[in-house]
N, CA, C and O atoms as a GROMACS GRO file, in nm:
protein
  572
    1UNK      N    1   1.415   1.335  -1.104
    1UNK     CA    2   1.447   1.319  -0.963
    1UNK      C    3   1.342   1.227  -0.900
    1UNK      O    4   1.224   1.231  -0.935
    2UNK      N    5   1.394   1.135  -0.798
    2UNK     CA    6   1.308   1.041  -0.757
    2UNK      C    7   1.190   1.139  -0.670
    2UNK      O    8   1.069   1.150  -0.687
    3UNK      N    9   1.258   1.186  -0.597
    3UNK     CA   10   1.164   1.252  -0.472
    3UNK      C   11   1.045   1.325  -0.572
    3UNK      O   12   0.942   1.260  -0.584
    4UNK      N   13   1.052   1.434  -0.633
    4UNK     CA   14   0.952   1.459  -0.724
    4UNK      C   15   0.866   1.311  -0.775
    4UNK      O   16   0.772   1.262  -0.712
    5UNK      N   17   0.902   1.275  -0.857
    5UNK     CA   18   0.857   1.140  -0.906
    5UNK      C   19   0.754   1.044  -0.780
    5UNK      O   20   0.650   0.986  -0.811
    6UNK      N   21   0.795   1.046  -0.679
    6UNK     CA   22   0.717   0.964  -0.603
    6UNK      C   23   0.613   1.103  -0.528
    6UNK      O   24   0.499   1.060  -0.534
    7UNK      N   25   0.610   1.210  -0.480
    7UNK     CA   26   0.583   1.287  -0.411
    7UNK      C   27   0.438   1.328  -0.529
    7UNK      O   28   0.321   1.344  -0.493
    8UNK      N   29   0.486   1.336  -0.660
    8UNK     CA   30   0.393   1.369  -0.758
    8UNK      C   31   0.270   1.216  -0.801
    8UNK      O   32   0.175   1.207  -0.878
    9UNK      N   33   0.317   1.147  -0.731
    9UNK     CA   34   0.205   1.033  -0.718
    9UNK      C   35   0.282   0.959  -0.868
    9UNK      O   36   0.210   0.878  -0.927
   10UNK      N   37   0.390   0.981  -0.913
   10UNK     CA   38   0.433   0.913  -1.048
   10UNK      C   39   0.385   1.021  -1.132
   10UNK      O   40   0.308   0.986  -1.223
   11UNK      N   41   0.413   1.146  -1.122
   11UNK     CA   42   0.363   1.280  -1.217
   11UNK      C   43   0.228   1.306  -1.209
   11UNK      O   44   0.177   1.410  -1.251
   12UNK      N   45   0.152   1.197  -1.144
   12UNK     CA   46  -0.018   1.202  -1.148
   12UNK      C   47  -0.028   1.358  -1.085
   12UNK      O   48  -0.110   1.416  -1.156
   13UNK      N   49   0.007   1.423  -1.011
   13UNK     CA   50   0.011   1.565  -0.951
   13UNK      C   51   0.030   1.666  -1.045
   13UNK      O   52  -0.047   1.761  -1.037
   14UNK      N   53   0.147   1.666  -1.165
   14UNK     CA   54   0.130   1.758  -1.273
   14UNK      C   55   0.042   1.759  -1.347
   14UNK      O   56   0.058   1.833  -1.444
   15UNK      N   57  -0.090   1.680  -1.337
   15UNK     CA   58  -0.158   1.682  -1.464
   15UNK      C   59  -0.245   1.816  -1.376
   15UNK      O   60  -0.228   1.858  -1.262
   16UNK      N   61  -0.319   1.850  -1.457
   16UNK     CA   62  -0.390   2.050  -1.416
   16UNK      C   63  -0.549   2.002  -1.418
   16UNK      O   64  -0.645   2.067  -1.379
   17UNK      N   65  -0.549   1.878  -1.473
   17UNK     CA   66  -0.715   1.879  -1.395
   17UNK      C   67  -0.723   1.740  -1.240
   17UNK      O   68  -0.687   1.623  -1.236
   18UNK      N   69  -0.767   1.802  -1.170
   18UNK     CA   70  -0.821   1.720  -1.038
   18UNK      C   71  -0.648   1.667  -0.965
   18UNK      O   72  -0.632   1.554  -0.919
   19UNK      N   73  -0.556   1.753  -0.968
   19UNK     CA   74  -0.453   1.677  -0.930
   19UNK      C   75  -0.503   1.585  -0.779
   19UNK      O   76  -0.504   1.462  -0.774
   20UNK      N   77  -0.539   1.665  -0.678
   20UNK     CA   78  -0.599   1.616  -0.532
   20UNK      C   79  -0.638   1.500  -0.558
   20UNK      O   80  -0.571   1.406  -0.514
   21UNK      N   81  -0.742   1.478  -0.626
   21UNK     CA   82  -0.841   1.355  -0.649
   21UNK      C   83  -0.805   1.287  -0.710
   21UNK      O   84  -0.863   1.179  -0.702
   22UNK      N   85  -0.662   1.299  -0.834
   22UNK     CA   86  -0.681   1.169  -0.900
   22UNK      C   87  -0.534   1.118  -0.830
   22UNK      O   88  -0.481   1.014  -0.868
   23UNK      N   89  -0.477   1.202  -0.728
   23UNK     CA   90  -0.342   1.165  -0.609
   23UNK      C   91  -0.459   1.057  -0.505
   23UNK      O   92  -0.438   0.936  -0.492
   24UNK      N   93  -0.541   1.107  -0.462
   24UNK     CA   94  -0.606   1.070  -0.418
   24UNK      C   95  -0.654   0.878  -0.403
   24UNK      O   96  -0.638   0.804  -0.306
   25UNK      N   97  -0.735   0.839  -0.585
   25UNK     CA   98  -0.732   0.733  -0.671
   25UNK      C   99  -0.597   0.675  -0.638
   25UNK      O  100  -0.615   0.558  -0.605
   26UNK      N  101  -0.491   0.701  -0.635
   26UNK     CA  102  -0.358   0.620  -0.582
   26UNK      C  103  -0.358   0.538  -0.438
   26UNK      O  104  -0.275   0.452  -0.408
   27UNK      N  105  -0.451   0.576  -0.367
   27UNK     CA  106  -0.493   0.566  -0.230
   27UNK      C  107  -0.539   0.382  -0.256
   27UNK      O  108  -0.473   0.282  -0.230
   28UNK      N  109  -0.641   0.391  -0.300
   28UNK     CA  110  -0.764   0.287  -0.349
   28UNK      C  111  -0.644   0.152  -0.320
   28UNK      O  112  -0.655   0.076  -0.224
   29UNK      N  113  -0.535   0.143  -0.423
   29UNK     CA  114  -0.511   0.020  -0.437
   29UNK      C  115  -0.382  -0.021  -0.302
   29UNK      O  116  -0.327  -0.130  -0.280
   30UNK      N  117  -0.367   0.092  -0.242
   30UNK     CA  118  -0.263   0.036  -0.119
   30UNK      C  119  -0.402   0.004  -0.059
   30UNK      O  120  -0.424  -0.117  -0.054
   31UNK      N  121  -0.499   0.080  -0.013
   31UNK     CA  122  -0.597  -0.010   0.098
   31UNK      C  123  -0.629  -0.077   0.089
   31UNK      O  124  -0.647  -0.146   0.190
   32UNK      N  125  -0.666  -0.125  -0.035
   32UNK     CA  126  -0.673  -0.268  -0.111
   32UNK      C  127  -0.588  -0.383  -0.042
   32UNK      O  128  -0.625  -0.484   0.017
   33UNK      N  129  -0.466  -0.334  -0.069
   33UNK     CA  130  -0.361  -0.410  -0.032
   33UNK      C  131  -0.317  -0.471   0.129
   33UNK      O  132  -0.280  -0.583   0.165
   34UNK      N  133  -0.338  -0.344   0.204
   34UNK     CA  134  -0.348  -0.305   0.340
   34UNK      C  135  -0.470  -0.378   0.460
   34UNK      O  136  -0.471  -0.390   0.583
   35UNK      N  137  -0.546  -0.409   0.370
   35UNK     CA  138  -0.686  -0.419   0.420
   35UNK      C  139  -0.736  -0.582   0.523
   35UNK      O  140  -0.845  -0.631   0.554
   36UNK      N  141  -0.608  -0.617   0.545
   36UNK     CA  142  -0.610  -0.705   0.591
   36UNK      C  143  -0.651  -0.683   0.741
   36UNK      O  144  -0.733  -0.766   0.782
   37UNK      N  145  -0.613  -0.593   0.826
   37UNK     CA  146  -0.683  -0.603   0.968
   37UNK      C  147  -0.620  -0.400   0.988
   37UNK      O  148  -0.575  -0.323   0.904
   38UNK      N  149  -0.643  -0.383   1.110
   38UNK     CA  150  -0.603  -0.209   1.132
   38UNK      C  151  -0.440  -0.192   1.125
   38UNK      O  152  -0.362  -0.104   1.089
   39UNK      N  153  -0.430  -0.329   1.178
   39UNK     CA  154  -0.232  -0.288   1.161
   39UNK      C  155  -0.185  -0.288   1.041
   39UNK      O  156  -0.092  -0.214   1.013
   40UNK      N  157  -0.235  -0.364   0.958
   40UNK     CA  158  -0.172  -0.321   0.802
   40UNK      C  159  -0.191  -0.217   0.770
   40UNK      O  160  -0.099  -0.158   0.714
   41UNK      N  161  -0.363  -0.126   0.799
   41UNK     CA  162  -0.398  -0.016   0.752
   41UNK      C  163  -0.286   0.077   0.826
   41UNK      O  164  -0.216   0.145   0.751
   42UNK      N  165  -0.262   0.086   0.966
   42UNK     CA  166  -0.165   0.151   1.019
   42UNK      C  167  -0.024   0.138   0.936
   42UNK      O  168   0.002   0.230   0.857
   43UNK      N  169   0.062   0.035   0.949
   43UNK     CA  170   0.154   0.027   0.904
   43UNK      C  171   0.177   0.091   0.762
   43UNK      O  172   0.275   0.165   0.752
   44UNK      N  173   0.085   0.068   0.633
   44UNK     CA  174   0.083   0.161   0.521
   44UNK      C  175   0.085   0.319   0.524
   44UNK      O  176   0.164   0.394   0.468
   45UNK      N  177  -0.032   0.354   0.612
   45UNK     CA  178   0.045   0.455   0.620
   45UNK      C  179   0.137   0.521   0.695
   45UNK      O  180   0.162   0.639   0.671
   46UNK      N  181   0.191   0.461   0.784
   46UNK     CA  182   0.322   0.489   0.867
   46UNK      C  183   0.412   0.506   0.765
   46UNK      O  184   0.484   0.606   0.772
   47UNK      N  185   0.431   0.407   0.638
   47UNK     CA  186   0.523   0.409   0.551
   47UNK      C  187   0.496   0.519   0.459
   47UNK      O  188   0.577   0.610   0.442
   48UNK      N  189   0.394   0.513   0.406
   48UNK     CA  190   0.362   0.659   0.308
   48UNK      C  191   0.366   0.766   0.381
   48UNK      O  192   0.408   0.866   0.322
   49UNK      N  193   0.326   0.785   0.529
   49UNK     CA  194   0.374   0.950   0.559
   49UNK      C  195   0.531   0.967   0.583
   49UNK      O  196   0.587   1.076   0.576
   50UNK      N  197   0.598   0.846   0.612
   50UNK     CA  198   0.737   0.872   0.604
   50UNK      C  199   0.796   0.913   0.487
   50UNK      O  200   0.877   1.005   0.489
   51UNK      N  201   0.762   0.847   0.366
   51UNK     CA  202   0.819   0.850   0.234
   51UNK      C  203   0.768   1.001   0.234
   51UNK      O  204   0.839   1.100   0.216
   52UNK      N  205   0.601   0.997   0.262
   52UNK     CA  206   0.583   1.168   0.217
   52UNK      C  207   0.656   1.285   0.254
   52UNK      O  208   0.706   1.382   0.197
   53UNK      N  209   0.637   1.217   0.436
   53UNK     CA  210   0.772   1.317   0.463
   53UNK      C  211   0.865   1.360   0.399
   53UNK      O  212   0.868   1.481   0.379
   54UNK      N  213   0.974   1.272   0.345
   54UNK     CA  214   1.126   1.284   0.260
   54UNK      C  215   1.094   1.370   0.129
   54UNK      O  216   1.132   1.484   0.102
   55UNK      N  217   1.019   1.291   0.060
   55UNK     CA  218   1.011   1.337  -0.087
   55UNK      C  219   0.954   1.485  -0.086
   55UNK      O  220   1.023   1.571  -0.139
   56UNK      N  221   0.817   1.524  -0.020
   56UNK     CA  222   0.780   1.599  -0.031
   56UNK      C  223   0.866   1.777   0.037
   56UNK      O  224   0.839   1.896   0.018
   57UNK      N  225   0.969   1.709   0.112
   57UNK     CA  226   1.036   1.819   0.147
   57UNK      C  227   1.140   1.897   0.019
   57UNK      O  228   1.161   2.015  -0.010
   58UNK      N  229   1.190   1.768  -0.036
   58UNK     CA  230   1.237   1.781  -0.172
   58UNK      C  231   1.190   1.852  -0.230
   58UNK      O  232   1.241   1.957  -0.272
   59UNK      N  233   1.021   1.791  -0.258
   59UNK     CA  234   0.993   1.913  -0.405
   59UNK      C  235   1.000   2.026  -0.335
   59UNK      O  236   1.069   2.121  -0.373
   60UNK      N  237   0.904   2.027  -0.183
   60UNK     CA  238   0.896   2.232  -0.144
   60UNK      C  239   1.052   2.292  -0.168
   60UNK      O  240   1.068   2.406  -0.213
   61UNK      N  241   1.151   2.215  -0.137
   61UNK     CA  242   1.279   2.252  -0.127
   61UNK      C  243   1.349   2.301  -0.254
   61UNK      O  244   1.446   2.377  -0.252
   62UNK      N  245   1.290   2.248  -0.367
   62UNK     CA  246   1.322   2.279  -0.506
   62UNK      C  247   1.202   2.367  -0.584
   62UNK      O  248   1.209   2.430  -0.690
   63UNK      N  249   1.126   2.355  -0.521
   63UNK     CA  250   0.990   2.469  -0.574
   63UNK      C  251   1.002   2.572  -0.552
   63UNK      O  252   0.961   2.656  -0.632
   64UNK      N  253   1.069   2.613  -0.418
   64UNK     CA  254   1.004   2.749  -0.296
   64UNK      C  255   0.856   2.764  -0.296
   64UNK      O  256   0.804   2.876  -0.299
   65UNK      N  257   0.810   2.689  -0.294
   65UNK     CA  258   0.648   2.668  -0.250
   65UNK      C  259   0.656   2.612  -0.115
   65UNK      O  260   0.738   2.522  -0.093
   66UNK      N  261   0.561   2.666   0.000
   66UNK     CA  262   0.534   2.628   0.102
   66UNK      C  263   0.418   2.455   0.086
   66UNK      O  264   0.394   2.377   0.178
   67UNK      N  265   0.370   2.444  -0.063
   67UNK     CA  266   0.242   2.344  -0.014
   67UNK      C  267   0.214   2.328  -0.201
   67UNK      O  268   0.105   2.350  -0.253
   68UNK      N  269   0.334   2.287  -0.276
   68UNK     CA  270   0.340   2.290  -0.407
   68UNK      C  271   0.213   2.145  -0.451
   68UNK      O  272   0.209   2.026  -0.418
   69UNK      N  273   0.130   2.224  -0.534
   69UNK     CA  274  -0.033   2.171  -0.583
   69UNK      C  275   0.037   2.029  -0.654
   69UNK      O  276  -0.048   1.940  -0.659
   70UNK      N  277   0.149   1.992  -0.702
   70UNK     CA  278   0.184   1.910  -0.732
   70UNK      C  279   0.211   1.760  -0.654
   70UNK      O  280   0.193   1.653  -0.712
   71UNK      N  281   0.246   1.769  -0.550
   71UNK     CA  282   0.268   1.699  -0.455
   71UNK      C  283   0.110   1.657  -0.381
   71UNK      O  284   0.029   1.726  -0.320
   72UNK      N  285   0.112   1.512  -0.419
   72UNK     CA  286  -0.018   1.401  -0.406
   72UNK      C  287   0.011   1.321  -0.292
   72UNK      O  288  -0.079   1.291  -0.214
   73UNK      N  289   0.123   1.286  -0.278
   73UNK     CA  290   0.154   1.187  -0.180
   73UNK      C  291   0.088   1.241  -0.038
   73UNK      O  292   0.119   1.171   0.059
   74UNK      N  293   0.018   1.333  -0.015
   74UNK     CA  294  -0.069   1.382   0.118
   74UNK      C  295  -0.174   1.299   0.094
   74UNK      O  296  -0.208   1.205   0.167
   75UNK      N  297  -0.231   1.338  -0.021
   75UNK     CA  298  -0.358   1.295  -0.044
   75UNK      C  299  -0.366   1.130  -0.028
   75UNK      O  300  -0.467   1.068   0.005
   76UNK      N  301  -0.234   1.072  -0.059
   76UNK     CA  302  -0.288   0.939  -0.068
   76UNK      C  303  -0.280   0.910   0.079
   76UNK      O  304  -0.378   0.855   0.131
   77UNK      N  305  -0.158   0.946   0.164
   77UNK     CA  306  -0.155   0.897   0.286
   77UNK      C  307  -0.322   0.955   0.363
   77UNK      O  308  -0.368   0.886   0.453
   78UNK      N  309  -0.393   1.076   0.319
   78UNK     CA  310  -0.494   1.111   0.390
   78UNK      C  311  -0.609   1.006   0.367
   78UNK      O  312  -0.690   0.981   0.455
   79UNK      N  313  -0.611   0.944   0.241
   79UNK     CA  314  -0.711   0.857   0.217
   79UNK      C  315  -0.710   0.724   0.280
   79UNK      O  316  -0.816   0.669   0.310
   80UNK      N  317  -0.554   0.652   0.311
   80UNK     CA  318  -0.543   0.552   0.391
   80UNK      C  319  -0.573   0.563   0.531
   80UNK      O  320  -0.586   0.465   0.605
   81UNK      N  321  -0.582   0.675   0.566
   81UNK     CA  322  -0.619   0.706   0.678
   81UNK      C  323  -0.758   0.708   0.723
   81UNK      O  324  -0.803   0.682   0.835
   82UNK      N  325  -0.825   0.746   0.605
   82UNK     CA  326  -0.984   0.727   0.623
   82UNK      C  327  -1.054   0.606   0.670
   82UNK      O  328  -1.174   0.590   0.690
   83UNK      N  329  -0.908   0.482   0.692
   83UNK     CA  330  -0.998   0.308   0.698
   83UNK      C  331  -0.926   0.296   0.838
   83UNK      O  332  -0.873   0.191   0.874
   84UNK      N  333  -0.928   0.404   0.907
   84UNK     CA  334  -0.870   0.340   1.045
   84UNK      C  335  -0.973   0.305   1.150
   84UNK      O  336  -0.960   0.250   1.259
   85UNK      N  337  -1.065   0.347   1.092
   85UNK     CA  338  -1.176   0.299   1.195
   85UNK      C  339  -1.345   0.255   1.145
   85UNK      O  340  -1.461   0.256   1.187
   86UNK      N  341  -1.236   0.206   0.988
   86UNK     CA  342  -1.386   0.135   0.917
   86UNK      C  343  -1.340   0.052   0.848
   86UNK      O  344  -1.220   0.066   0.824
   87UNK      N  345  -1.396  -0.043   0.802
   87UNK     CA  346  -1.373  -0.165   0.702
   87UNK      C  347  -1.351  -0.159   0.557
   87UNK      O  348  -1.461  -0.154   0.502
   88UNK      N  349  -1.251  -0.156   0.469
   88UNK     CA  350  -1.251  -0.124   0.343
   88UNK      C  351  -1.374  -0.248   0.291
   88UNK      O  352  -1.388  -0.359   0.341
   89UNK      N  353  -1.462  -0.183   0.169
   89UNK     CA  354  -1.581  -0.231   0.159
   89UNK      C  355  -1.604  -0.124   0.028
   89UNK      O  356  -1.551  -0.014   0.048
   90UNK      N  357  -1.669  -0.139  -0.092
   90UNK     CA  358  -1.716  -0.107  -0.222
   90UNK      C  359  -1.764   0.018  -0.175
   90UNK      O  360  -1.714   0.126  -0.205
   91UNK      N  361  -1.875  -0.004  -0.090
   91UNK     CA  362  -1.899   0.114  -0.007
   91UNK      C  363  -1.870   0.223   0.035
   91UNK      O  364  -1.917   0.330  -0.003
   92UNK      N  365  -1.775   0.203   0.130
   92UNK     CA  366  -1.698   0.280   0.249
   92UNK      C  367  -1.547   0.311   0.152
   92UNK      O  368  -1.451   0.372   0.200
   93UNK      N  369  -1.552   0.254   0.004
   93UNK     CA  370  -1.410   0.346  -0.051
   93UNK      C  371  -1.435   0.438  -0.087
   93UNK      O  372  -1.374   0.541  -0.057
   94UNK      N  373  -1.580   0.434  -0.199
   94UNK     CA  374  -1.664   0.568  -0.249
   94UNK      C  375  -1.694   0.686  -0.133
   94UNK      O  376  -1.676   0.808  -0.129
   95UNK      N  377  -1.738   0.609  -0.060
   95UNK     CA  378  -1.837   0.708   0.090
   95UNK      C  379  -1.642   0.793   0.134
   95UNK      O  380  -1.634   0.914   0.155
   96UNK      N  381  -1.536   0.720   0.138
   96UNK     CA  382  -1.446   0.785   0.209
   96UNK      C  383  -1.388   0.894   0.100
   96UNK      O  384  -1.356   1.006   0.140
   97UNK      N  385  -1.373   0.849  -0.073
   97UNK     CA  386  -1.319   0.922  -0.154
   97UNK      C  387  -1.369   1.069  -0.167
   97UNK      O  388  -1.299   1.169  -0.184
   98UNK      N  389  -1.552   1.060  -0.152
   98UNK     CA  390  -1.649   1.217  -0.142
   98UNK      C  391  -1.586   1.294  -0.040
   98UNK      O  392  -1.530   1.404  -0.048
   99UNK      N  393  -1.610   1.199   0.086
   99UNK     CA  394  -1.634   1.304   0.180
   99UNK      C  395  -1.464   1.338   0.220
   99UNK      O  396  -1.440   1.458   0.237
  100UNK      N  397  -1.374   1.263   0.232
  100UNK     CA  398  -1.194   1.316   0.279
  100UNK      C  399  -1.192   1.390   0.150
  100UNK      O  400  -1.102   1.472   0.168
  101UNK      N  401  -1.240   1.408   0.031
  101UNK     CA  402  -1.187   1.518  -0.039
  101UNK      C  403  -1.224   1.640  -0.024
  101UNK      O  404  -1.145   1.732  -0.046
  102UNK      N  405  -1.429   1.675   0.040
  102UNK     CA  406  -1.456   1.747   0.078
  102UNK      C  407  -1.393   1.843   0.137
  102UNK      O  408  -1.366   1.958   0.102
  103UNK      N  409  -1.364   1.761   0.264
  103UNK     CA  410  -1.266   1.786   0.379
  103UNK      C  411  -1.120   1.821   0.372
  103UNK      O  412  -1.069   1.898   0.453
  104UNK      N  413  -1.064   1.775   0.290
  104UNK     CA  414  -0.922   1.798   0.219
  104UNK      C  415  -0.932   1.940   0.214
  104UNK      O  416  -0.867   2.014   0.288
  105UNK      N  417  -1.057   2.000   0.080
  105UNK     CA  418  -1.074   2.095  -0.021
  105UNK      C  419  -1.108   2.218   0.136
  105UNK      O  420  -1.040   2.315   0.169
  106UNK      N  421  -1.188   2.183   0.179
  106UNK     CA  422  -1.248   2.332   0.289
  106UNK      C  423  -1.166   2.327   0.384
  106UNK      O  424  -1.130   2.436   0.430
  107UNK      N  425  -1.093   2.158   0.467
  107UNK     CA  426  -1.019   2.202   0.574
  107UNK      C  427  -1.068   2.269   0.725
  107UNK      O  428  -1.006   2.354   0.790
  108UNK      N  429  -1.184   2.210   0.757
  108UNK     CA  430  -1.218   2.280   0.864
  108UNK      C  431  -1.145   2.243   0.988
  108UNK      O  432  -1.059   2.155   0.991
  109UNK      N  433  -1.186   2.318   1.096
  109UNK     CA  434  -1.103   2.300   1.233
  109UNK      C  435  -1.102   2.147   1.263
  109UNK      O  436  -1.196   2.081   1.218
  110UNK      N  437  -1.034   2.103   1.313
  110UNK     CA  438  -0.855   2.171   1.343
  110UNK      C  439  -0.793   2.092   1.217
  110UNK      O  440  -0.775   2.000   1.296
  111UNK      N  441  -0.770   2.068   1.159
  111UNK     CA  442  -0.755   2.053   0.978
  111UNK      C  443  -0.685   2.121   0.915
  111UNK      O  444  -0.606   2.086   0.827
  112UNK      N  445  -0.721   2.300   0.982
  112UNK     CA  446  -0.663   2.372   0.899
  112UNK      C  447  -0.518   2.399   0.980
  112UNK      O  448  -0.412   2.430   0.926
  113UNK      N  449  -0.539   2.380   1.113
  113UNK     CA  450  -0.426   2.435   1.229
  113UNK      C  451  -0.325   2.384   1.142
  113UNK      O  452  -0.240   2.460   1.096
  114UNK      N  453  -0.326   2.278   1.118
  114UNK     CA  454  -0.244   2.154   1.105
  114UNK      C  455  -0.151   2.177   0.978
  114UNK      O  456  -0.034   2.140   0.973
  115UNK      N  457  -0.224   2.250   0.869
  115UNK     CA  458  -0.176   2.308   0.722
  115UNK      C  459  -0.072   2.409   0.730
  115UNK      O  460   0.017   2.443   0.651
  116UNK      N  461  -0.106   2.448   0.845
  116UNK     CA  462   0.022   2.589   0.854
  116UNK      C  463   0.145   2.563   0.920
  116UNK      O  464   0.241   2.641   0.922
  117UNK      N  465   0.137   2.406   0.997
  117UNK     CA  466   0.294   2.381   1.031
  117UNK      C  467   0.368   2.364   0.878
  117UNK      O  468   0.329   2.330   0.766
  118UNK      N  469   0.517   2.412   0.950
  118UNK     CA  470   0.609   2.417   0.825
  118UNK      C  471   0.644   2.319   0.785
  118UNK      O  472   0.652   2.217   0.853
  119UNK      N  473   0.684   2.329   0.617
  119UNK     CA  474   0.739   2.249   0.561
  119UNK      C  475   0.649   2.117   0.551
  119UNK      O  476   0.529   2.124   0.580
  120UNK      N  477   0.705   1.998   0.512
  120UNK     CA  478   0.701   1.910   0.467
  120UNK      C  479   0.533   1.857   0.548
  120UNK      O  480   0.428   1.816   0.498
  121UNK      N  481   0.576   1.882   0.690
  121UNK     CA  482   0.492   1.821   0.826
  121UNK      C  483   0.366   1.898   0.790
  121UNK      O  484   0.262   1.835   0.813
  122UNK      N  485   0.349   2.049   0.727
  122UNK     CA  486   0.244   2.076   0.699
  122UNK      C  487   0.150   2.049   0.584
  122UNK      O  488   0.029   2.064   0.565
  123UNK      N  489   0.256   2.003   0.514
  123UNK     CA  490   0.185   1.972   0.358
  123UNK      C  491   0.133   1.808   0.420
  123UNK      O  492   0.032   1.766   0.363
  124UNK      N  493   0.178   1.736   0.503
  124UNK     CA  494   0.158   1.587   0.520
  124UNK      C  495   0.017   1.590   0.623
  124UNK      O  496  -0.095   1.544   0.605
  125UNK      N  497   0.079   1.669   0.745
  125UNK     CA  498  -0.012   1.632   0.865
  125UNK      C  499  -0.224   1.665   0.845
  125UNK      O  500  -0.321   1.611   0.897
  126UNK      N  501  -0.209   1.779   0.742
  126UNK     CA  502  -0.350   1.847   0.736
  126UNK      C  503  -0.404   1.705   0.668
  126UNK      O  504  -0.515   1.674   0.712
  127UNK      N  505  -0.369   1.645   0.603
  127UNK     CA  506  -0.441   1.550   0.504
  127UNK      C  507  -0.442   1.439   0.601
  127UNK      O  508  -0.556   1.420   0.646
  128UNK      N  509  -0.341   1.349   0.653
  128UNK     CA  510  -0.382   1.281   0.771
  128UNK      C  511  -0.490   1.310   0.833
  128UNK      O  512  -0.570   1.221   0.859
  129UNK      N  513  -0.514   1.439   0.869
  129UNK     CA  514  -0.591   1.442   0.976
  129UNK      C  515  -0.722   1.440   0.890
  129UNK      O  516  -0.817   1.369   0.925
  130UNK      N  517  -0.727   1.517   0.776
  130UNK     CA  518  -0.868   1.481   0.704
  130UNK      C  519  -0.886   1.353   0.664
  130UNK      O  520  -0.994   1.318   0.615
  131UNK      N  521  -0.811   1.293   0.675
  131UNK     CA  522  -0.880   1.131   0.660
  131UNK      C  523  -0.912   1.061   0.808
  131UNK      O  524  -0.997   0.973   0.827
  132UNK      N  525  -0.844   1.106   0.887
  132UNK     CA  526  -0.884   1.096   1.044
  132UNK      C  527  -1.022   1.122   1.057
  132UNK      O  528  -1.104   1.052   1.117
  133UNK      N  529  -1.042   1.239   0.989
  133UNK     CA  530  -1.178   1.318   1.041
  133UNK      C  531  -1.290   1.208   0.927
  133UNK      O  532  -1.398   1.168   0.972
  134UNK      N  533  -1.254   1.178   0.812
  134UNK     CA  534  -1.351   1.117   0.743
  134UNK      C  535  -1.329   0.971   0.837
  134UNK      O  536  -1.428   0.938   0.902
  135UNK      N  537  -1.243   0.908   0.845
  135UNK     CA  538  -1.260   0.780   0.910
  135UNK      C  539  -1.416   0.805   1.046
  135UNK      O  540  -1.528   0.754   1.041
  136UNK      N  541  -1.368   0.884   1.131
  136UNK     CA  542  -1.443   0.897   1.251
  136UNK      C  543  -1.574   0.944   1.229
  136UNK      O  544  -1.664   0.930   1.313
  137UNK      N  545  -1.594   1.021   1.079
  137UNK     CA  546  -1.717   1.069   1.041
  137UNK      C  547  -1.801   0.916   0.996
  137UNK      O  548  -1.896   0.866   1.057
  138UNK      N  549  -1.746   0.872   0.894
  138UNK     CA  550  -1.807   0.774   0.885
  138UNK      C  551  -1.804   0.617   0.949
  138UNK      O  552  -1.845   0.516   0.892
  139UNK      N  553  -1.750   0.623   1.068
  139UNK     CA  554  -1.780   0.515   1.142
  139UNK      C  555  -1.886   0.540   1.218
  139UNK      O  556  -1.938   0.445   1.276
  140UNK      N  557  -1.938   0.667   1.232
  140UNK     CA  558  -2.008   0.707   1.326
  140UNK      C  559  -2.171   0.653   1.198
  140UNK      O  560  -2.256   0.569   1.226
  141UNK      N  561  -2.163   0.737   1.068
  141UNK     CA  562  -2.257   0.701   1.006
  141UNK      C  563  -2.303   0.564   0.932
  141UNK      O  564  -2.410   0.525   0.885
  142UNK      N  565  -2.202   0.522   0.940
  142UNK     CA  566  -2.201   0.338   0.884
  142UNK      C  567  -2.264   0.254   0.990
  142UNK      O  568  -2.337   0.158   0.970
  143UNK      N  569  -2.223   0.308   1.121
  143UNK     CA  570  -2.259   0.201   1.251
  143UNK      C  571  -2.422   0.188   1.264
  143UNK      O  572  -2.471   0.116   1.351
   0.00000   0.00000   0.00000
């Protein structure tokens, strides 16, 4: 099924070690790509939380999992999110990959609010926002 297939980062989500982080590594080469000014960075992930949206309702929908460990496509849209208010740079991909996974993994306020909306919007929105929170963390420490 496609929706699985893309939602699982291309199966990268079934593998049982580091699924988060190596969904995550999928991130790297859209910002890459993206990295041309904030509206590309915007626009990428406008498109990946939409796609995440779709697909990922799929798998919960075929899992009965509220937030199935398989499903990466959060993680990547959370990591594109980390360059909304910093410069992709050798630097600032490493500095964003530590700390939005940190943040991913503990989820602190309001991070976590965000995990418990239903469905699809909750599995998508918490990770957005942890790359929100790493973007703003480290613009603050880069500046």
């Amino acid at each position: 099924m496609i929706h699985e297939f893309i939602a699982t980062g291309f199966y990268i989500g079934k593998l049982r070690l580091a699924p988060g982080t190596l969904g995550t590594l999928l991130g790297i080469p859209i910002v890459y790509l993206a990295s041309f000014n904030r509206w590309t960075i915007l626009l990428a992930l406008g498109v990946v939380f939409l796609i995440g949206l779709i697909t990922s309702q799929e798998v919960i929908a075929a899992s009965g999992e509220e937030d199935p460990e398989e499903v990466v496509i959060d993680e990547v849209a959370g990591y594109i999110a980390c360059f909304l208010f910093i410069e992709p740079t050798l630097k600032s991909y490493l500095l964003a990959l530590g700390l939005f996974r940190v943040i991913d993994i503990f989820k602190p306020f309001p991070v976590n609010l965000l995990e418990r909306l239903p469905g699809a919007y909750g599995v998508m929105l918490d990770d957005v926002a942890a790359g929100v929170m790493t973007s703003l963390l480290l613009f603050l420490l880069l500046k």
